[in-house]
MDTraj code that builds the backbone (N, CA, C; nanometers):
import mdtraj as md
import numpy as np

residues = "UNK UNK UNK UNK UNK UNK UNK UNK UNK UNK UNK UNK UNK UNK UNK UNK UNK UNK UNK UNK UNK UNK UNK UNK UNK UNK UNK UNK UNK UNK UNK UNK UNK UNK UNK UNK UNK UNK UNK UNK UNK UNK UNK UNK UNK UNK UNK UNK UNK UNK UNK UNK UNK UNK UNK UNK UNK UNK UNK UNK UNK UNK UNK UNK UNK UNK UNK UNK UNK UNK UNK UNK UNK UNK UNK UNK UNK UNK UNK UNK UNK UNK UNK UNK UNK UNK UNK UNK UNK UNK UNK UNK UNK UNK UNK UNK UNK UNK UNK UNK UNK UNK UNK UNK UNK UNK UNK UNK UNK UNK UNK UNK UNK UNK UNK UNK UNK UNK UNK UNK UNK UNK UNK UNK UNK UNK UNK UNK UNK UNK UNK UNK UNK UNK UNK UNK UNK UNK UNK UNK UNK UNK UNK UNK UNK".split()
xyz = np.array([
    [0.0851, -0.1183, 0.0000],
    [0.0000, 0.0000, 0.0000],
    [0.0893, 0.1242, 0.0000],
    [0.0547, 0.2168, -0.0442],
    [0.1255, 0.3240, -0.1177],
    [0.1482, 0.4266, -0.0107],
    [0.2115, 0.5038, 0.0913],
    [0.2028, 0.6199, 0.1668],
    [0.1801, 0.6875, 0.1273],
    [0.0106, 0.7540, 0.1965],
    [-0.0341, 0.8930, 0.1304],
    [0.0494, 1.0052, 0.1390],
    [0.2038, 1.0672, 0.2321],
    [0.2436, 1.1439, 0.2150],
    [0.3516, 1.1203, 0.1157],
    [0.3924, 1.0366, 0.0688],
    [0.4618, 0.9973, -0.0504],
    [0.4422, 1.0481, -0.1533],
    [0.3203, 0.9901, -0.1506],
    [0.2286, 1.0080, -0.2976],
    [0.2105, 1.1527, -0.3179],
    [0.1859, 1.2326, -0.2080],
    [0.1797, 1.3627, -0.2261],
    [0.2879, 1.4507, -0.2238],
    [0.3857, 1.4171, -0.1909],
    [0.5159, 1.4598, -0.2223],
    [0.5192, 1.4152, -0.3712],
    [0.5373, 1.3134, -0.3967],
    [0.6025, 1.3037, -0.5391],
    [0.4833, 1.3704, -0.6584],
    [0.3538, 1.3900, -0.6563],
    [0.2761, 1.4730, -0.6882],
    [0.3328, 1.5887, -0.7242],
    [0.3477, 1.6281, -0.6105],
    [0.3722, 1.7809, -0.6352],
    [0.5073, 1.8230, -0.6672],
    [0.6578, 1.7277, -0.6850],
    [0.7275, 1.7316, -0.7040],
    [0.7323, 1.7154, -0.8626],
    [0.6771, 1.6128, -0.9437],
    [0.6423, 1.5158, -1.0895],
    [0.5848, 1.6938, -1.1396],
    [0.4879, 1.7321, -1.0722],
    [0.4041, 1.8872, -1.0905],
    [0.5180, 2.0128, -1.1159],
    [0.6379, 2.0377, -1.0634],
    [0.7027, 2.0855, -0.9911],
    [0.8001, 2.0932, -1.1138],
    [0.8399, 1.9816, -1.1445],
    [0.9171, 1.9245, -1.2287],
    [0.8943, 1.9515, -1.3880],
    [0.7498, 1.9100, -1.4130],
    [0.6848, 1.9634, -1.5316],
    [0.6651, 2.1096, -1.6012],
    [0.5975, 2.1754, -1.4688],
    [0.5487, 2.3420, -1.5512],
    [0.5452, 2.4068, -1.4225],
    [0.5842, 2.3915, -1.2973],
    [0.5336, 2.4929, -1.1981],
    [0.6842, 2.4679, -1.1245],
    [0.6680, 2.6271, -1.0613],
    [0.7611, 2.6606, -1.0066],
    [0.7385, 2.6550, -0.8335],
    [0.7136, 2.5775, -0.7796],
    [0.7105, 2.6053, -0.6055],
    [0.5375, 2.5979, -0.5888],
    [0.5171, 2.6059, -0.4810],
    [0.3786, 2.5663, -0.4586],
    [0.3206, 2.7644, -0.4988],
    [0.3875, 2.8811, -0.5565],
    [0.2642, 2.9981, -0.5976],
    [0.2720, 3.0053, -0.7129],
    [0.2906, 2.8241, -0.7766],
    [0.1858, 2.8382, -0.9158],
    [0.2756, 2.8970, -1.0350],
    [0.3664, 2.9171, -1.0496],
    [0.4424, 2.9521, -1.1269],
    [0.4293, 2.8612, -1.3124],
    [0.3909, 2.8923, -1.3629],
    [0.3451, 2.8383, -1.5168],
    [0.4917, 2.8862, -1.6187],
    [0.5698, 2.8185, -1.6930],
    [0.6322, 2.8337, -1.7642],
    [0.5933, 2.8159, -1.9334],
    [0.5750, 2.9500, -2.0184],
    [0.5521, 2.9262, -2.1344],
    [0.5786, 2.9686, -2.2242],
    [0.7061, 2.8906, -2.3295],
    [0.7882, 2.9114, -2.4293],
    [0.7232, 2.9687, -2.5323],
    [0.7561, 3.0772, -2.6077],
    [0.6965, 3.1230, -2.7486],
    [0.8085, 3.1703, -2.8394],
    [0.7597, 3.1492, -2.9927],
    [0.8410, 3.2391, -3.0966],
    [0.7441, 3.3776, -3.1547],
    [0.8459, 3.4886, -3.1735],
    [0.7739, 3.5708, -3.2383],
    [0.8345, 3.6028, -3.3487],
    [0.7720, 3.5910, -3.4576],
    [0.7970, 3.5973, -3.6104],
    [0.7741, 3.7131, -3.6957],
    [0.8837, 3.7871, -3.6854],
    [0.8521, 3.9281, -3.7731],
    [0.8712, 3.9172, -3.9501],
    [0.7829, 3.9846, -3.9966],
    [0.8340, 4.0205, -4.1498],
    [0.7760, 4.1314, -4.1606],
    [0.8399, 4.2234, -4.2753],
    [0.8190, 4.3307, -4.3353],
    [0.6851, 4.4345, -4.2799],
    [0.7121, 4.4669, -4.1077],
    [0.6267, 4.5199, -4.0605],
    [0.5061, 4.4455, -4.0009],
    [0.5359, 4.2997, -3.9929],
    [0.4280, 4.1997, -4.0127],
    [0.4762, 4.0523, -3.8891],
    [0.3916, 4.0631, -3.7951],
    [0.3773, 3.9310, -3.7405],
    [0.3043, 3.8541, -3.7035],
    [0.3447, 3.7037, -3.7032],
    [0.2900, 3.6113, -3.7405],
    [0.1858, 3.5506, -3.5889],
    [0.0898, 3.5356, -3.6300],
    [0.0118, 3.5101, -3.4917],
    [-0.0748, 3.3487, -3.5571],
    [-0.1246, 3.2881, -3.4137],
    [-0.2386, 3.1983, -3.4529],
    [-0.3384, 3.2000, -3.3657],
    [-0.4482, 3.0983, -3.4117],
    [-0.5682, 3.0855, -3.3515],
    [-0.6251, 2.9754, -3.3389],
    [-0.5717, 2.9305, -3.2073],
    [-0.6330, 2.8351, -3.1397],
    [-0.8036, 2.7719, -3.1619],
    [-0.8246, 2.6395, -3.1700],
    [-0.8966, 2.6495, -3.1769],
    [-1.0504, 2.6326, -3.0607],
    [-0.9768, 2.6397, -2.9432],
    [-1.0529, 2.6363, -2.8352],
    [-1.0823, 2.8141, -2.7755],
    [-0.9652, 2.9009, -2.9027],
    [-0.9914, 3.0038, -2.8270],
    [-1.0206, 3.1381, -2.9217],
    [-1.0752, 3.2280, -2.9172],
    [-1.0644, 3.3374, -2.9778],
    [-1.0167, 3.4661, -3.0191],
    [-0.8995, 3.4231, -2.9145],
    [-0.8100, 3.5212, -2.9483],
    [-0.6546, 3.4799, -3.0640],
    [-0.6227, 3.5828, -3.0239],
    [-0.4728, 3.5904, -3.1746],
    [-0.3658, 3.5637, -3.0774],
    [-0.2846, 3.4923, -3.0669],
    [-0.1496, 3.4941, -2.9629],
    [-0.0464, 3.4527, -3.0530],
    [0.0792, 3.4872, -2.9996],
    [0.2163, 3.3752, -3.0545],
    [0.2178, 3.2128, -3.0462],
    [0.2756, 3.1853, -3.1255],
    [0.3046, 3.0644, -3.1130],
    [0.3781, 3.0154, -2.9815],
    [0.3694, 2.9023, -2.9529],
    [0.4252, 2.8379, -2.8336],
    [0.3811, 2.7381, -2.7361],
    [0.4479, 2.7233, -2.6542],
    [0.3052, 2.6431, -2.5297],
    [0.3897, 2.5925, -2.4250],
    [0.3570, 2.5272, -2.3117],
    [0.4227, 2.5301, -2.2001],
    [0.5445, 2.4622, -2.2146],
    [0.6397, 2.4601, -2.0890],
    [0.7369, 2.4320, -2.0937],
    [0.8270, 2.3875, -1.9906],
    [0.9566, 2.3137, -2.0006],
    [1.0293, 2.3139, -1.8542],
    [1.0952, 2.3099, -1.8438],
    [1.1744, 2.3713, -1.7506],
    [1.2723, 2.4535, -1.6847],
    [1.4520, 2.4249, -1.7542],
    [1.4479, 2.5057, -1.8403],
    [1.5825, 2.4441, -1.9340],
    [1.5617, 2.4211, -2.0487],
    [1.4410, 2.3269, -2.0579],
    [1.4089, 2.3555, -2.1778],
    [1.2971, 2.4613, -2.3011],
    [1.3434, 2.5891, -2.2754],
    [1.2294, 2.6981, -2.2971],
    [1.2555, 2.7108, -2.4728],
    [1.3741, 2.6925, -2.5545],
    [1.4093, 2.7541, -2.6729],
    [1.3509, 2.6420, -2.7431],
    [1.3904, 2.4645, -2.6963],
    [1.3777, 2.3625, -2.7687],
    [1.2190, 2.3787, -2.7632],
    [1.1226, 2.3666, -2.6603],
    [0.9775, 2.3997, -2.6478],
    [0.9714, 2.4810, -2.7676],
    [1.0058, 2.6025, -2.7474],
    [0.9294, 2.7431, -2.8762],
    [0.9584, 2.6875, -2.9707],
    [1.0488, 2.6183, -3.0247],
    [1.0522, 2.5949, -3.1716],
    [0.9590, 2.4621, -3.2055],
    [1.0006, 2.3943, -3.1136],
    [0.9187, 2.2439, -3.1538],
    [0.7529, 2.3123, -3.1535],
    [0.6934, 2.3800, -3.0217],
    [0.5633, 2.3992, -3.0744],
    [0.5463, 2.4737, -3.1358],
    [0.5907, 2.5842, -3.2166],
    [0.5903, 2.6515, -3.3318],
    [0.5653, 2.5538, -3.4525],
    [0.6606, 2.4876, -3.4880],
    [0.6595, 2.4027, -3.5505],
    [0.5428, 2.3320, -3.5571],
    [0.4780, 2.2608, -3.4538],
    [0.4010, 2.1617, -3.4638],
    [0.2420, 2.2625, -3.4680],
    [0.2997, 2.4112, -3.4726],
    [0.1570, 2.4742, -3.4680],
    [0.1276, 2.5702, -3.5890],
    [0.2645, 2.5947, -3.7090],
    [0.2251, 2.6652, -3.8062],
    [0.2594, 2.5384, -3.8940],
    [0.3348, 2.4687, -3.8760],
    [0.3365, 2.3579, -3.9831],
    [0.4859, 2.3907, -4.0683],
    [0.5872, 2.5188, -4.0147],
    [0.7350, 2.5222, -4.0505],
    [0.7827, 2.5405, -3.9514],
    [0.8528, 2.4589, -3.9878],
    [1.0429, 2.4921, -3.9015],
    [1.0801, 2.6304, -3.8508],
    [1.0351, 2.6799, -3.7697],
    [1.1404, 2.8462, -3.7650],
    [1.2476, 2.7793, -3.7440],
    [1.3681, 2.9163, -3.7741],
    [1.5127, 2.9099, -3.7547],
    [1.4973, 3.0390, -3.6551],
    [1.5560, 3.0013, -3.5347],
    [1.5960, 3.0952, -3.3992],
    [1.7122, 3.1921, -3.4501],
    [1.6874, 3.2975, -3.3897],
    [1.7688, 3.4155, -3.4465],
    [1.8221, 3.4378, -3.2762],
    [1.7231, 3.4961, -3.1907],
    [1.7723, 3.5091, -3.0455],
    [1.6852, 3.5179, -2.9460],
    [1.7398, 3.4946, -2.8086],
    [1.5756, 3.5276, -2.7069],
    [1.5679, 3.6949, -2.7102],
    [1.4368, 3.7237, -2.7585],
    [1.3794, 3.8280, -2.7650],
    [1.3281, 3.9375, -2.6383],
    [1.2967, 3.8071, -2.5610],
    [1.2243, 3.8879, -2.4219],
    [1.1984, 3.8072, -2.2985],
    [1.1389, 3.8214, -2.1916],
    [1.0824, 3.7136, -2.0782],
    [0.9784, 3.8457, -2.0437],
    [0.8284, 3.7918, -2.0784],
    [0.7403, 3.7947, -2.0391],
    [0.6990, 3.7553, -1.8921],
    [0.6168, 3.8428, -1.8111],
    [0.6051, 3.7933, -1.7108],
    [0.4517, 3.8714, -1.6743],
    [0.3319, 3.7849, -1.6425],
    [0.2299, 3.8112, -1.5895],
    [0.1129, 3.7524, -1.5452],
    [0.0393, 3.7515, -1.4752],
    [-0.0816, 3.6767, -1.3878],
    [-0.1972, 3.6535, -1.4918],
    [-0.2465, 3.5104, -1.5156],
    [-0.3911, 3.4529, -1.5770],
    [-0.3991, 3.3163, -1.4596],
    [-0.5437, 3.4092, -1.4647],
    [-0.6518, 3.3123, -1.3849],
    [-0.5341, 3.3003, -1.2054],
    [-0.4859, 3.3600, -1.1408],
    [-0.4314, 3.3344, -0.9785],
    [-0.2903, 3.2895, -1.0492],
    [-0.2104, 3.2581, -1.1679],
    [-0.0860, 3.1605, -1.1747],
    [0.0036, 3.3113, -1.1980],
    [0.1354, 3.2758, -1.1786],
    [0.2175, 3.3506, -1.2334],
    [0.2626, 3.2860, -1.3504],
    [0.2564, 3.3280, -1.4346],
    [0.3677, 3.3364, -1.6043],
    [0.4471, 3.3927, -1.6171],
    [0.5734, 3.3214, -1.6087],
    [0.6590, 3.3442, -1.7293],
    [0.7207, 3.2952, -1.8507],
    [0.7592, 3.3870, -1.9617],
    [0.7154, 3.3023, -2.1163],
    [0.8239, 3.3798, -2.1617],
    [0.9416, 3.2987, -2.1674],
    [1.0650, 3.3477, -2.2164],
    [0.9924, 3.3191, -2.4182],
    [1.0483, 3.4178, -2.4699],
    [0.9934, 3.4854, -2.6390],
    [1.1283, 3.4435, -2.6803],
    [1.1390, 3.4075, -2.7682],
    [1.2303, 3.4172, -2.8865],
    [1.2410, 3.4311, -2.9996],
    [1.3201, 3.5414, -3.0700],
    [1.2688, 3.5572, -3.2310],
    [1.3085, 3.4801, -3.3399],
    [1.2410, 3.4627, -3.3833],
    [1.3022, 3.3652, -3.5038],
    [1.2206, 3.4290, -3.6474],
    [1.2824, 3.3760, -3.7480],
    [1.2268, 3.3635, -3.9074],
    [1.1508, 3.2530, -3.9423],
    [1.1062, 3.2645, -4.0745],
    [1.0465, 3.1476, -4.1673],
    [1.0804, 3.1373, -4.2402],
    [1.0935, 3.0961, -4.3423],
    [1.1868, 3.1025, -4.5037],
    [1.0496, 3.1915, -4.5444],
    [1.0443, 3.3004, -4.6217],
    [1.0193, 3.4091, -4.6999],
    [0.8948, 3.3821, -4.7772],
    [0.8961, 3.2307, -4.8516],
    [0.7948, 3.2003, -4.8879],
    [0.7119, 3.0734, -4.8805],
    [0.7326, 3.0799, -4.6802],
    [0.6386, 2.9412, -4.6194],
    [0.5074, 2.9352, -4.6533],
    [0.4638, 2.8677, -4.6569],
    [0.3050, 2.7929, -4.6717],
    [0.2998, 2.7597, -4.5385],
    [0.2246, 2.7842, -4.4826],
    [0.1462, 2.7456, -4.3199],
    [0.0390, 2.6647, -4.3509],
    [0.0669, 2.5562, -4.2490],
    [-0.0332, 2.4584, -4.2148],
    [-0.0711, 2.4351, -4.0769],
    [-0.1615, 2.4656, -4.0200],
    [-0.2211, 2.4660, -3.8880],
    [-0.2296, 2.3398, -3.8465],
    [-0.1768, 2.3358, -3.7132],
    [-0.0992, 2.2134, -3.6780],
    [-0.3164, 2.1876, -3.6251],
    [-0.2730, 2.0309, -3.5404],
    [-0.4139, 2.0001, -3.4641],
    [-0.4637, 2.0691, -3.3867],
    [-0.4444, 2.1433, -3.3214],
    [-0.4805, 2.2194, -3.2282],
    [-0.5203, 2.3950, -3.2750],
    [-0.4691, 2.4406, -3.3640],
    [-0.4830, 2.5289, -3.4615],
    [-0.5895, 2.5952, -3.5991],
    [-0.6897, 2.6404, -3.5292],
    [-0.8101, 2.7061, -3.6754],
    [-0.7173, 2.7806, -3.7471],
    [-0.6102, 2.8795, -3.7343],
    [-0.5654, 2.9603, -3.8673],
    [-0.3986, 3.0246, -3.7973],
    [-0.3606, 3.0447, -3.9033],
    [-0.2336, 3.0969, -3.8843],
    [-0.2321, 3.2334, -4.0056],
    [-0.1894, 3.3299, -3.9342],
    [-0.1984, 3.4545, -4.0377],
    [-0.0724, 3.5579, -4.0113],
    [-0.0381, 3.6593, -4.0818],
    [0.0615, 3.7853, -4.0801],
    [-0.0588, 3.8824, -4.0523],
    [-0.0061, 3.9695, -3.9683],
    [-0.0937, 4.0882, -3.8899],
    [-0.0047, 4.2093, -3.9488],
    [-0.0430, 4.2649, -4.0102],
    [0.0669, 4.4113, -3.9675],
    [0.0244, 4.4647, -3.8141],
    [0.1430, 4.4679, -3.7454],
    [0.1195, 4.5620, -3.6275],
    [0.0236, 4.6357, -3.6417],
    [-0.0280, 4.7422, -3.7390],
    [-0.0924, 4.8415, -3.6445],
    [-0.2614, 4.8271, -3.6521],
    [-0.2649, 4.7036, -3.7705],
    [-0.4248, 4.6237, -3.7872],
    [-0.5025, 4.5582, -3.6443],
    [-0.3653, 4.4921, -3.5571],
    [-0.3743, 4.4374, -3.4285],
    [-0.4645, 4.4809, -3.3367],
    [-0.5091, 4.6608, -3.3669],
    [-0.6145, 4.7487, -3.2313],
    [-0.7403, 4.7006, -3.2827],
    [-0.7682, 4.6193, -3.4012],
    [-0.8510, 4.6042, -3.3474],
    [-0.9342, 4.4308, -3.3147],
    [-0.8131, 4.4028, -3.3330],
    [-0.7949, 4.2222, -3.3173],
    [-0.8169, 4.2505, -3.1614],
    [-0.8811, 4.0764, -3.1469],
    [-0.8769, 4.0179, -2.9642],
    [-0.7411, 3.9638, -2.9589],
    [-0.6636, 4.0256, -2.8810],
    [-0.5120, 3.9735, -2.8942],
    [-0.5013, 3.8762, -2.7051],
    [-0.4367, 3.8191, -2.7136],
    [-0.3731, 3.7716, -2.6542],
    [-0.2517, 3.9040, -2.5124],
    [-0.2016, 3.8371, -2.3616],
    [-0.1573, 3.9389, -2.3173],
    [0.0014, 3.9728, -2.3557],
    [0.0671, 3.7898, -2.4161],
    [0.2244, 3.7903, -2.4919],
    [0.1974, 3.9091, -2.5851],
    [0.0939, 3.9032, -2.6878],
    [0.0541, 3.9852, -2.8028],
    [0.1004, 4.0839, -2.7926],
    [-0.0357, 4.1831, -2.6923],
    [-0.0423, 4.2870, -2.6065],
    [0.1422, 4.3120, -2.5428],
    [0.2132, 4.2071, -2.4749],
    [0.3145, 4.3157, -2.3844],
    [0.3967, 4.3171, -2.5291],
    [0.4555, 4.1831, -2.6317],
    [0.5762, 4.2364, -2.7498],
    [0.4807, 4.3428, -2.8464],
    [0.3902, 4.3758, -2.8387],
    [0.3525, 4.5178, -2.9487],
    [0.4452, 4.6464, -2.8395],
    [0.3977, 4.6541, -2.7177],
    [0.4735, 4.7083, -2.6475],
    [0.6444, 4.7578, -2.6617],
    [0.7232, 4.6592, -2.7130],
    [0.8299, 4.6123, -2.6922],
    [0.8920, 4.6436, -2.8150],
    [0.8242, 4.6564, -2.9234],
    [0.8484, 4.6483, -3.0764],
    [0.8154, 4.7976, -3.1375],
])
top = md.Topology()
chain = top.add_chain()
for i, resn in enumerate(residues, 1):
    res = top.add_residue(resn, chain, resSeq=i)
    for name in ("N", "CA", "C"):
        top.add_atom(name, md.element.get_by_symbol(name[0]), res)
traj = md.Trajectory(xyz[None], top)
């Protein structure tokens, strides 16, 4: 029979280990942001309605290999990493986030394919964005840019 404080140690450690930082919730989540010619690249989830960067959670060390692989698996190309861009940091729903950004390219004339999880992948010009439902990554790199 299993010790219930075991079990709850290694819980929250396996937890700990995965995406959270200490028991105040700390969420780690890798993204790329993809500029062209005044123009970046956003998607749209399909559970959600807003426009965000590519990316998705992550752990601890591994934040660059995350952004590219789910980039990848969410526009349907390869970015090539250029550099970390930024570390995002802010509160959804009680968690703390932080979402180390990194910029990368596409080759010039990718074809996007929306991975499973993905209704559309599009180029925004920045200043079309006021009146898009953006996302808060969105929202702080318009900031930043």
């Amino acid at each position: 029979m299993l010790n219930l404080g075991l079990m709850a140690w290694f819980t929250v450690n396996f937890l700990k280990s995965q995406y959270f930082d200490g028991l105040m919730g700390k969420v780690l989540i890798a993204g790329c942001v993809i500029l062209k010619d005044n123009k970046i690249l956003l998607i749209r989830k399909k559970d959600r309605n807003i426009w965000e960067l590519p990316g998705g959670r992550s752990k601890e060390g591994a934040e660059e290999q995350t952004a590219l692989e789910k980039t990848a698996d969410q526009i349907g190309v390869a970015p090539q990493l250029v550099q970390q861009f930024t570390i995002l940091e802010f509160q959804k729903d009680g968690l703390n986030i932080e979402a180390p950004i990194f910029e990368c390219t596409v080759e010039p004339d990718a074809v996007f394919l929306p991975g499973e999880t993905v209704e559309e992948v599009k180029w925004f010009d920045k200043d079309s964005l006021k009146k898009e439902d953006i996302g808060n990554d969105v929202a702080a790199i318009l900031e930043e840019l």
